[in-house]
Phi, psi and omega in degrees: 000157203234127156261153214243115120353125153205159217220007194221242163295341188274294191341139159352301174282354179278149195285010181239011178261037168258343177301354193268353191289144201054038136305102194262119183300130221220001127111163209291133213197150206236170236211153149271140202293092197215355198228171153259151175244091149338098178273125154314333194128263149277000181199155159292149165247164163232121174289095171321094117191174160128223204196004185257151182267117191263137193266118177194207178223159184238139186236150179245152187223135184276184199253017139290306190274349193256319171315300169306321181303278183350296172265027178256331216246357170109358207278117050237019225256298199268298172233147161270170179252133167195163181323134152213147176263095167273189195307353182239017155103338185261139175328119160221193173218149172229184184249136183219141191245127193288139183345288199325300173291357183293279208068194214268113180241175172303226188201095188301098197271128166107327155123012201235088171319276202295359029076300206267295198332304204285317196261316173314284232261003185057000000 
């Protein structure tokens, strides 16, 4: 079992979170202030670097469901799968899209995709 960080569309409120069914949900969790979250448009990106703490959930997932996630989420052509450390110090892995490929979006400020999503789109 994998536990998975997530910060965009797979969240509870997210328009992609039925890709989580049979997942068991481990309740809601923050990032250390170390990253950006980028909007894309319909979905966020997260960035390794910056200074914002992202706002997310945490899922424990079998090696069947990360799978299927890996390739809904592009990996490795789009987003990586990687290590992360949160604000409490325990181990997951997220999906994350390297600098390069972000080029230049907006900046998600305070760190909470569904929060901004919702305050963009009225």
């Amino acid at each position: 079992m994998t536990r998975l960080f997530v910060y965009g569309t797979l969240r509870a409120r997210g328009s992609q979170h039925h890709r989580l069914a049979g997942a068991r949900a481990l309740g809601p969790a923050r990032t250390r202030p170390e990253l950006t979250l980028l909007d894309l448009g319909w979905h966020p990106a997260l960035v390794q670097r910056g200074h914002t703490a992202v706002v997310g959930e945490l899922y424990e997932v079998d090696a069947a469901l990360l799978a299927a996630l890996d390739e809904f989420e592009g990996v490795p052509a789009w987003y990586q799968r990687v290590p992360l450390v949160l604000e409490d110090g325990v181990e997951v892995e997220t999906y994350v899209m390297r600098d390069a490929d972000a080029g230049p979006r907006p900046e998600i400020d305070g760190g909470d995709w569904i929060t901004y999503a919702q305050a963009r789109d009225g």
